[in-house]
N, C-alpha and C positions, 0 to 999 in steps of 0.2 A: 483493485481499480487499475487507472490508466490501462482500461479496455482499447480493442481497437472497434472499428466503429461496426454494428451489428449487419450482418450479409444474410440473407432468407436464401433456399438452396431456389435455385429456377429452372432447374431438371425437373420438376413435375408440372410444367407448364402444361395444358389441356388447350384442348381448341373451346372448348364450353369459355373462354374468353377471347374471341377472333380478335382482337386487336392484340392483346398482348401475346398470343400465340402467333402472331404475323411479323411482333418487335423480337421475339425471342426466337425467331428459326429465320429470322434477317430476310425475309419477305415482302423487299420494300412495295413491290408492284400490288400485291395484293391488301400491300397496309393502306397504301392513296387510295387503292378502290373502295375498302372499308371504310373511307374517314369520310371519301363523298357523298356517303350516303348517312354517315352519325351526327349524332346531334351533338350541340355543346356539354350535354351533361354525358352524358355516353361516351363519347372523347375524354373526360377524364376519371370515370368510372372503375375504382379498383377491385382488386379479384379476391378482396378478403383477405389474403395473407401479405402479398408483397407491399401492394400502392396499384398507381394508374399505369399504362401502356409509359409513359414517359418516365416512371420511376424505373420500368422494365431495360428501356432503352439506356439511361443514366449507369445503373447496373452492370450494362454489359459493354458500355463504353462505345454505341453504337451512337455518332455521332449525325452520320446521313440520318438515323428513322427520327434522331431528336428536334435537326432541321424541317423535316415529314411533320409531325406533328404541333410542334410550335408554329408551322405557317396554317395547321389545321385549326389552331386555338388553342389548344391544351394550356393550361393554366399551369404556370411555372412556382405558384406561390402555395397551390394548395394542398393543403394536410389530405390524406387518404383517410376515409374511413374504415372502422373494424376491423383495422390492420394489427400486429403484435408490436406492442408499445414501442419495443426497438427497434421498431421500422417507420413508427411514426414521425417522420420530417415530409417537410417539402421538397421536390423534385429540386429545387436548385440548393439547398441544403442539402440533399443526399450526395450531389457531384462537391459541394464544399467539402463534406464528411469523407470523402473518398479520394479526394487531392485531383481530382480531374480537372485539371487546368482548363483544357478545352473546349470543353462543355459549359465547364462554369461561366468563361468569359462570354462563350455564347449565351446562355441566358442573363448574363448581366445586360450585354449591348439588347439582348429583347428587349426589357423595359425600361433600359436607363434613367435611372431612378434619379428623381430629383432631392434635395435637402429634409421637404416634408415625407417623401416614401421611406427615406433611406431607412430614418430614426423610426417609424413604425414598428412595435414589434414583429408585427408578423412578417416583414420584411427583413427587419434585422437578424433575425433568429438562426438567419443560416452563416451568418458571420458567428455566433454562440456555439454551431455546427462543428466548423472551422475549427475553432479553437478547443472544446472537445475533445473533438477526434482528429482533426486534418495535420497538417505538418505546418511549421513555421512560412515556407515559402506561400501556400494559398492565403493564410492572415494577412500575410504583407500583399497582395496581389491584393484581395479586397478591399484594406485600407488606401491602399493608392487608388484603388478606383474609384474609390471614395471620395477623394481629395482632401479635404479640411469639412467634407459638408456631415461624418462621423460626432455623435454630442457623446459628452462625460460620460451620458448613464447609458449609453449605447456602447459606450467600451467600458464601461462596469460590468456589464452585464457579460459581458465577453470574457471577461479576468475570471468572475466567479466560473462562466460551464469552464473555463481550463481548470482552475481548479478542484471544478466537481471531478474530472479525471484524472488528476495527481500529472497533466500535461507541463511538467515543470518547464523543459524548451520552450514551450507556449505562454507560458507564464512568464518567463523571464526575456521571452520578446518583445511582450504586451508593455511590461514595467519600462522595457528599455525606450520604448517609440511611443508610447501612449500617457498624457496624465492621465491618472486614473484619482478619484472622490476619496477622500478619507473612511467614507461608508464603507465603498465598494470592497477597498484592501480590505479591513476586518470580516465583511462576508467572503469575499474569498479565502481569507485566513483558515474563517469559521469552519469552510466547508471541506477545508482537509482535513482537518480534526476529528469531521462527523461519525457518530459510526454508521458503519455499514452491515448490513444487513448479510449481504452474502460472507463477511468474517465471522458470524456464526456457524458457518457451516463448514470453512478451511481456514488455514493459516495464510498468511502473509506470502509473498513471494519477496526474494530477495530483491529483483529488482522494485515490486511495489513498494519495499519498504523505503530503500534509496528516494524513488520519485517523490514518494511523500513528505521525507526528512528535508530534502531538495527544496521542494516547492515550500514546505513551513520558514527555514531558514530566507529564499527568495523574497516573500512576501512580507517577513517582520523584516528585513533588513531594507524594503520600502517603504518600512513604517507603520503597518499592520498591528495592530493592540490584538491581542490574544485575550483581554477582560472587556472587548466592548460589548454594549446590549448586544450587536449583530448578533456575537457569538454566540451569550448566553441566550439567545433566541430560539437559534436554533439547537443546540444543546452541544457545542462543540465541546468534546472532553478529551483531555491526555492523558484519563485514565479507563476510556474504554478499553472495554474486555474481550474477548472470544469465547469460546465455550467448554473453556477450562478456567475460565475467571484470570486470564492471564494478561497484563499491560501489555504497551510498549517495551517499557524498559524490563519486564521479564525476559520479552523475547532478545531485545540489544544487549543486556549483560549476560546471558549466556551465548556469545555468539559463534561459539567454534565447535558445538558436537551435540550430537543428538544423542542423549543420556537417555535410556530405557527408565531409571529409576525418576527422575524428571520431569520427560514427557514430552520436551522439550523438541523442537524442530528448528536448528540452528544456518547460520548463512553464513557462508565462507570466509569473506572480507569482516574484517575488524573493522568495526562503526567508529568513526573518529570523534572524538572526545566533543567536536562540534555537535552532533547528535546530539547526544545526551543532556550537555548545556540549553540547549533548545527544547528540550521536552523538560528539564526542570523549572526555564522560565515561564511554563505552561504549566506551573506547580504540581507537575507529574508526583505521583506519592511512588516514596523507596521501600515503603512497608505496606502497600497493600498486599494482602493473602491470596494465592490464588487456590484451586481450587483441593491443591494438596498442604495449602499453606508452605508456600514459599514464596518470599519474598524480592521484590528487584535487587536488594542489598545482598539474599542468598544466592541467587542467580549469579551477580557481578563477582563474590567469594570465592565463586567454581572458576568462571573462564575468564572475566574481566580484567586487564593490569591494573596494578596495584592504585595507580594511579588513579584509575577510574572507580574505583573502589572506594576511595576518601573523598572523589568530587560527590557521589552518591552520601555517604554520610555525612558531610560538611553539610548537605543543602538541608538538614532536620536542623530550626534553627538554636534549641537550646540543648544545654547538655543530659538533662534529664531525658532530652529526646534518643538521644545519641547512644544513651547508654540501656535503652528498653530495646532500643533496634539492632543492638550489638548482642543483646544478651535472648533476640526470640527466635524460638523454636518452630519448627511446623508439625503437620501432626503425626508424624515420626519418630517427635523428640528431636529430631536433625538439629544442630545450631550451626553457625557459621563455621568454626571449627572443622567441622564432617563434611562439612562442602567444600570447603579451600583445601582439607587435605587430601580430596578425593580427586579435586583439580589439580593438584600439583604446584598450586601457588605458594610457594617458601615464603616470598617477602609479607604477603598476607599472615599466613601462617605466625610468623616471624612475631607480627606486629601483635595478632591477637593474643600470643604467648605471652606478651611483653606485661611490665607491672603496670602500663597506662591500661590495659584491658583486661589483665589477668586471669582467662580461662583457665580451666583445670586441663592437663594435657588430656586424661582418660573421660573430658565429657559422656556420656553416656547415651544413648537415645533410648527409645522405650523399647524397641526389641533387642539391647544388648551389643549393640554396636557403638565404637570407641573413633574418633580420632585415626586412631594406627590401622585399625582393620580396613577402615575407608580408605585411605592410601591404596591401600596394598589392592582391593577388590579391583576388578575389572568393571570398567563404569560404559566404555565403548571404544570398539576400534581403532586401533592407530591416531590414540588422541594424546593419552600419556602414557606412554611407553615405559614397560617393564626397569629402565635405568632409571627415569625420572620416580616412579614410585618407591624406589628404592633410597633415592635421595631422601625423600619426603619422609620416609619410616626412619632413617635411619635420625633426621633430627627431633623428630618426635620421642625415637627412642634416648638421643641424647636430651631430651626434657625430664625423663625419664617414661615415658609413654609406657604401658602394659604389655609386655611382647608375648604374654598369654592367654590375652582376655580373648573369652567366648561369647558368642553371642547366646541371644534364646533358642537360635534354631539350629546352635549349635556350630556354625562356621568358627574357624581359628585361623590363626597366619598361615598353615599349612593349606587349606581349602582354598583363602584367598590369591595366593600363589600358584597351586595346582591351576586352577581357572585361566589361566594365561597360554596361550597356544607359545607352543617352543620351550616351556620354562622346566627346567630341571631343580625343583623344589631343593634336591640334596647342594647344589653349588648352592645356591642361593641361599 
């Protein structure tokens, strides 16, 4: 999400449509003679793919042909037919959607819209445009144009399309200048939360993740319920998946490396512990499996601080809980154990060795891998480095860890060191 707003290409413009072939090759002479002779339905007649001759001209920022035709009649409010869904707005929605200041005010002073047009949907819709896709500065332009004559469910309606596109700036303008209904926060809440359809097919983008985190936070700290009907309406969940059966908080607690063993696709910046509080008051689960069985708690074991680590276990609320989640496997055999020491998290490590959790140092998994060899293996690039897994074996090995276990296919400390670009197994 937080798309920018949808552009049709209009290099294959054809003459088989003379007027927008007239707005599009900036032909004003010949676009008045065509208009003197069209009718009103003709004048707004779209070519199938874009919209009408005035979404053409909106498009191309061609302010004279939109003068041109608005004195012709062209209808500034109407939808284009069997156009592609993403093109479907209104010509003065579409200059909303595209920050065109100058355009926009010109069709605003077209109709000047009184208190009863304003609130109409179909009128409104391009202020929902606005906030969408546009920038902060066109929201506050149409609101002033506005005046006070803007109703509650008119800027309801506004909150949720910014929300529909994770527009947190827009979100967090709307909250600032606008009451906004107690409905409307929990439908906008709702509609960050949703899944989305196109996350089956990719992961996340780092900054998608940011906007969405953003905008969740924004909205419940206006007081947005994350349990209202809005939500469970539309099926807002903080444990939607992707298509590896992977949350949120799979992808936040591993967030520094892209492990081939994993699968995982990681984002630079370390998510602030804010995050994650915010997706557990959304009763995100720490143990749901994904699709290799691993879990958010396995994830956060690998790259997460330690800290972040126990706010994930503290939110299972009983002990019995705490201790199934501490103690499961994926279908590897993996336990936390093989993650943390593969991460290079000592103070994890530390903790889980300790008698409140008492793992065996040499845990096992089902093809024969140990604790120590997880260390030592090379997990991905310049993530922890050859000193730090060094560390990591050598307190394993003062637990006393296995300094000869083999696996089933045969790897030993020898193999797992060789793997390592630069390492001279004999110092080592």
């Amino acid at each position: 999400m937080h798309i920018p707003a949808p552009i049709p290409h209009l290099s294959g413009l054809q003459n088989d449509h003379p007027l927008h072939f007239s707005v599009a090759t900036n032909d004003l002479s010949k676009l008045q003679d065509l208009l003197s002779t069209s009718t009103p339905d003709s004048i707004d007649e779209p070519d199938g793919e874009r919209g009408s001759p005035l979404h053409i001209a909106i498009y191309l920022n061609n302010l004279a042909a939109v003068d041109i035709l608005l004195n012709a009649g062209a209808d500034h409010l109407k939808l284009p037919n069997f156009v592609h869904q993403g093109f479907n707005t209104t010509p003065i929605g579409l200059a909303a959607r595209l920050n065109n200041q100058g355009i926009l005010q010109k069709l605003w002073q077209h109709v000047n819209p009184d208190v009863d047009t304003l609130n109409t949907k179909r009128f409104g819709s391009y202020l929902c445009d606005a906030a969408e896709y546009g920038h902060v500065a066109t929201i506050s332009n149409l609101l002033d144009w506005g005046q006070d004559g803007w109703s509650l469910k008119s800027k309801g309606r506004v909150l949720v399309a910014a929300a529909n596109n994770w527009r947190f700036e827009n979100i967090q303008f709307l909250l600032s200048r606008c009451s906004i209904e107690q409905e409307s926060l929990n439908l906008a809440l709702a509609q960050v939360t949703v899944k989305r359809p196109c996350f089956d097919r990719r992961e996340h983008t780092e900054s998608e993740r940011m906007a969405q985190s953003q905008s969740i936070k924004a909205l419940m700290d206006a007081g947005a319920d994350p349990k209202s009907p809005e939500a469970s309406q539309i099926c807002a969940d903080p444990n939607v998946i992707n298509s590896r059966d992977q949350t949120a908080l799979h992808y936040l607690g591993a967030h520094k490396r892209k492990d081939p063993k994993t699968k995982y696709r990681f984002i630079v910046e370390e998510p602030s512990e804010e995050v994650f509080r915010l997706l557990l008051r959304f009763n995100a689960s720490v143990i749901y499996q994904d699709a290799y069985g691993n879990t958010p708690l396995h994830c956060a074991a690998y790259a997460s601080p330690v800290e972040t680590f126990h706010m994930l276990l503290s939110s299972l609320p009983t002990e019995s809980q705490r201790n199934s989640a501490l103690r499961s496997s994926n279908h590897k055999g993996e336990v936390l154990l093989h993650f943390t020491s593969a991460g290079g998290q000592v103070d994890i490590v530390r903790y889980l060795l300790s008698d409140d959790v008492g793992f065996h140092v040499d845990e096992t998994a089902s093809r024969g891998w140990t604790p120590f060899l997880s260390a030592l293996a090379p997990a991905s690039p310049n993530i922890t480095g050859l000193s730090k897994k060094s560390e990591m074996a050598q307190l394993l090995l003062s637990r006393g860890a296995n300094a000869v276990a083999t696996t089933h296919d045969g790897w030993t400390l020898l193999h797992c060191l060789a793997m390592h670009p630069g390492c001279n197994v004999t110092d080592e």
